[in-house]
C-alpha positions, 0 to 999 in steps of 0.5 A: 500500500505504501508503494501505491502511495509513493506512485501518486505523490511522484506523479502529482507533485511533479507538476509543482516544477512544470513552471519551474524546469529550464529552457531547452532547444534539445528538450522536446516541444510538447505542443504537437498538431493532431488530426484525430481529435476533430479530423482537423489539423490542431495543436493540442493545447488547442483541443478540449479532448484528452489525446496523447502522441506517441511522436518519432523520438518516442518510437526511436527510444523504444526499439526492441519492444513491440507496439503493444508494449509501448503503448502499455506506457500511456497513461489509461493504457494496460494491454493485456498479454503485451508481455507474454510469449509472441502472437498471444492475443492482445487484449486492450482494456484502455480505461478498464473498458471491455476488448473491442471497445477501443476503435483502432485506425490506421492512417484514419481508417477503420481496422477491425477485423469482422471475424473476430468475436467483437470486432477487434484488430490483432495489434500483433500485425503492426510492426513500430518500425513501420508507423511514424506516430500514434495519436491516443484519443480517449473518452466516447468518440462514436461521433466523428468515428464511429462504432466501437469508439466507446473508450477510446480511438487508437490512430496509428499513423504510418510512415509516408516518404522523406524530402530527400529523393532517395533515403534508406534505411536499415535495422538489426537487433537479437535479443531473449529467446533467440529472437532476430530482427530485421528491417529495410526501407527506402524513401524519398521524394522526386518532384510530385511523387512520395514513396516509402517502402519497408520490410520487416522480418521477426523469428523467435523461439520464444517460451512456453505460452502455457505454465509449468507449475511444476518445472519438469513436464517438459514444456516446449518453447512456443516459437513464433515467424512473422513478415511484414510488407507495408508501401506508402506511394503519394502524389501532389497533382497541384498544390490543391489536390493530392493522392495518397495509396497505402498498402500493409500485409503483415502474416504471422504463424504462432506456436500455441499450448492447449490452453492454461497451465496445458502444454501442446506440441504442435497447435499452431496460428496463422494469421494475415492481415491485408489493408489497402487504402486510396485517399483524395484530398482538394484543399480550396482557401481554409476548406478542404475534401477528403475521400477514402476507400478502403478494403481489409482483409483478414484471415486466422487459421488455428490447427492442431493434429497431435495426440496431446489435444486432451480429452478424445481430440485427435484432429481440430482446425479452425478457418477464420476470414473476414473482409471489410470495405470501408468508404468515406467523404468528410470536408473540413470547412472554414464558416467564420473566423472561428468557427468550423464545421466538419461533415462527412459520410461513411459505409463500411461492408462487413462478410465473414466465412467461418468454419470448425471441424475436428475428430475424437473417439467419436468420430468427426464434428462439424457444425454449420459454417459461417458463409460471407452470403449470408453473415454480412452487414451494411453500416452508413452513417452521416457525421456533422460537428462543429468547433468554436475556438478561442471566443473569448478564452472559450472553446466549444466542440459540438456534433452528432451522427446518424447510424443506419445498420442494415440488420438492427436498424438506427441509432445516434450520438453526440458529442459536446466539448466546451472547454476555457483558456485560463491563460494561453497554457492552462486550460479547463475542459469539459466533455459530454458525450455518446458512442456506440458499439454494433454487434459484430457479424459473429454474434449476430450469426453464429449458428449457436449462440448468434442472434440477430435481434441484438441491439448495439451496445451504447454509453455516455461518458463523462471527462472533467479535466485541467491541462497546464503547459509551461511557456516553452511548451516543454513541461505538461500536466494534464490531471483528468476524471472519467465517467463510462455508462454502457447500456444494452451490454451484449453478453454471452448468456447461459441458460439452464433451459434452452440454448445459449445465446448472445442477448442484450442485458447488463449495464457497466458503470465504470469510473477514474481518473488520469493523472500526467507529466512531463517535466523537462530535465534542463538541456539534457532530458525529460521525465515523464510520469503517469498514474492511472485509476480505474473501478467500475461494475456490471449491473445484472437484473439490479443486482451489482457485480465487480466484474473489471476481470483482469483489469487493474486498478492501479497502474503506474508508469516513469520514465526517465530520458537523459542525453548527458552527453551528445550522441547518448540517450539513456532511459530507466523506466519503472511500472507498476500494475496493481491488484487484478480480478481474476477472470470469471474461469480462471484458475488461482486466486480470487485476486491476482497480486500487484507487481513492479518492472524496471527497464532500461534504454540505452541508445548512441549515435555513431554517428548521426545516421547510426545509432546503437542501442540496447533495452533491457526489460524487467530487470530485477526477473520478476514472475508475474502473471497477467493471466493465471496460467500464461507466462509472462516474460521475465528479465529479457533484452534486446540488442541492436543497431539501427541507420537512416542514409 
């Protein structure tokens, strides 16, 4: 409990020196330009809406670690299974919300994949070797994105081309578990035309998924392969118009284990993501068109032919595929002086094709597959908000969105964000607003348990918060409390009489708060702090259930980045993750203990395009479980050197 304490106080009275830390031309400037927040370019210190950026530097500083651990740093953040054996699956509770909750974007587009159970995007298939910055969106945000921004909209923003004609690059680490890395790129720019081309190859024995309670049942490692492909082309026909073609293909297979604490020689996953993206833009004066169309396709295949299935398996595989199509127009409008609107529309098609087949002591079981004919959706919906900035120190965002879905009908949001400069680097902000998630195409049509009479899950969510730069805009505090309410939960609900079903029932209630810094350390660094809070419950038939399963209440993150000398970047880092509810069939305590990791990042410039570098991670090789049953990674490290021509 004192550690717990100890963590708040660091994080809280850390803003007492925002105003306080020195100049710096090497210190990082914090005031960075988002798009997600209103789909138009903004300084941060200019929008009400809690966002973060993972910016370039950020990235560069955290070579050897995957995506889902660096954005296990944000503030609101905990992905769970970030830290176990490669190709397990991701589970992101941004805000303690529920897997799939959280709408992820790439380049501003939509990823989920209709295959899955709730509509969630394997994060597995992102290489950061490949993405430029990520913009974290917190809160309701159905609005201006749609269905499943009920928490939160994560936007990874890929790399585009260079201003020099022709720049490459290249990167090499090992590391723990045998583990080699390697990318190549090349980019740059000839007149009109913007290129940039990247590859990138991950092998690894890895570790047993499963646990060994034992340590002598002969575990096997759990290895896992993964190539990704990813071309960015653009071309400026005049300074008004522009193109832009995107194309990403990522391919992995796992080793997998037959489940918790359960060992299995040869259960394998494969899995592939294709995403291909055409984008328009016409700027006219201060007003400008913008138009996507985007098609993504998915494809998971789990197999397992050996004897140590358990039970009277002998032979399962399943088929997983789904494709969606995603087609947008928006314009961003200059009405007055202060004031703009954005507006658009946007269809998404959504097909799946499943199928399970396997062989026992009893013989073959099939059961009816999924066929793209028949569970398919259409989804339009029409977009309009306005945003009002600086009026007199006061800034007001305010829209809503009409949803058509071809299956359970209509329904709309609303967002209303005012917020007031205190000055021209504190601001007070407020955020009321609505989102929605639809059913996805499994639970609708599962030959089981789907249903088509679902209605989409909806919320209201509540922000209160206070953001403070310093005048360099190189210190940040940001202090923020939230409040979700989900109604027309759906659920997986078993009855004693007739067969189990997926039906809308319960409401969640969850509640917290954010707190973050960023303190320059004069000429040579920063600190960044954050600490987060989160509770909440379900609401069964009036009856009141803790139920954030393996979500913690507490997390805590530090991170300290020096460059005491030209050329050397030295950063420990320190986590803690608080008390967790175990999930509702997991085996062990009621309760999952607390736990700490220490990190450290050590990166030189040979030279100004080669840079060396080494991260160790959970230094002090603590055992820790994020899922009862499933390892975590204990002291590991990775090597590397890394160079841009």
């Amino acid at each position: 409990m004192k550690m717990k304490f100890f963590i708040v106080a660091a994080t809280l009275t850390s803003s007492h020196f925002i105003v306080r830390a020195q100049d710096s031309s090497k210190t990082k400037q914090l005031d960075e330009v988002v798009v997600t927040a209103t789909k138009t370019a903004l300084k941060q210190s200019q929008t009400g809406k809690v966002v973060s950026v993972i910016n370039q530097e950020t990235l560069q500083q955290n070579q050897g670690k995957t995506l889902t651990e660096i954005l296990n740093l944000q503030a609101g953040m905990f992905v769970n299974g970030a830290n176990n054996a490669p190709g397990t699956n991701q589970d992101n509770y941004l805000r303690g919300s529920a897997s799939g909750n959280t709408l992820i974007l790439m380049d501003g587009v939509p990823v989920g994949d209709p295959s899955q159970i709730n509509n969630s995007f394997d994060l597995n298939n992102i290489n950061p070797d490949q993405v430029e910055r990520i913009e974290i969106l917190k809160g309701a945000q159905s609005t201006l994105w749609g269905s499943d921004a009920v928490a939160g909209v994560i936007n990874i923003i890929t790399k585009k081309g260079s201003t020099q004609s022709i720049s490459p690059t290249v990167g090499i680490s090992y590391g723990s578990y045998k583990t080699f890395k390697a990318n190549a790129g090349l980019n740059g720019k000839l007149k009109g035309f913007s290129y940039n081309l990247n590859y990138s190859h991950t092998g690894s024995r890895g570790f047993s998924t499963a646990t060994d309670t034992t340590g002598n049942k002969g575990y096997d490692d759990d290895g896992f392969t993964q190539n990704n492909f990813q071309a960015n082309l653009g071309y400026d026909f005049s300074s008004a118009f522009s193109a832009r073609v995107m194309s990403s293909y990522s391919k992995y297979k796992t080793d997998l284990d037959a489940g918790a604490f359960k060992d299995d020689k040869d259960y394998t996953g494969t899995n592939s993501s294709f995403i291909n993206t055409l984008a328009l833009a016409y700027t006219i004066k201060k007003s400008a068109l913008h138009f996507s169309s985007s098609f993504i396709n998915a494809k998971r295949l789990l197999a397992d032919d050996s004897g140590s299935i358990g039970g009277f398996s002998k032979y399962q595989r399943g088929d997983y595929k789904g494709k969606s199509w995603v087609t947008e127009l928006y314009g961003n409008f200059q009405l007055a002086g202060k004031l703009s609107l954005v507006a658009g529309v946007q269809h998404i098609r959504q097909t799946t094709d499943q199928n399970y087949f396997s062989l026992s002591s009893f013989g073959p079981y099939e059961p009816p597959a999924l066929s793209s004919d028949s569970a398919k959706t259409n989804n339009v919906s029409a977009y309009a908000s306005l945003n009002l900035l600086n009026a007199g120190g006061f800034n007001i965002e305010a829209g809503v969105r009409y949803n058509y879905h071809s299956i359970y009908g209509s329904n709309a949001t609303y967002s209303f964000n005012p917020s007031y400069n205190i000055d021209e680097n504190t601001r007070v902000f407020l955020n009321i607003s609505s989102a929605y998630k639809i059913p996805s195409l499994y639970q609708l049509y599962d030959f089981d348990a789907g249903n088509t009479g679902l209605k989409p899950e909806e919320s209201n969510n509540y922000e209160l918060g206070v953001q403070t730069l310093s005048n360099n805009k190189k210190n940040s505090f940001r202090l923020v409390a939230f409040k979700r309410d989900i109604r027309n939960l759906i659920v997986y609900y078993t009855s004693p009489v007739y067969d189990n079903q997926y039906i809308n029932r319960d409401k969640q209630n969850d509640y917290g708060f954010e707190a973050e810094s960023n303190i320059a350390i004069g000429k040579i660094g920063s600190w960044v702090n954050n600490f987060t809070y989160v509770d909440g419950e379900g609401n069964n038939n009036n009856v009141k259930v803790k139920n954030l399963y393996r979500r913690p209440n507490f997390v805590a993150n530090s991170i300290l980045s020096i460059q005491p000398v030209t050329g050397l970047t030295l950063a420990p880092s320190f986590r803690f993750v608080g008390t967790r509810i175990r999930g509702q069939y997991d085996a062990g305590p009621a309760t999952m203990p607390q736990y700490y990791t220490l990190g450290f990042y050590a990166g030189y410039d040979v030279v100004k395009q080669v840079r060396l570098f080494a991260d160790l991670k959970n230094l002090t090789n603590q055992e820790y479980f994020d899922i009862p049953g499933y390892n975590s990674r204990k002291f590991n490290f990775t090597v590397g050197v890394r160079a841009n021509f």
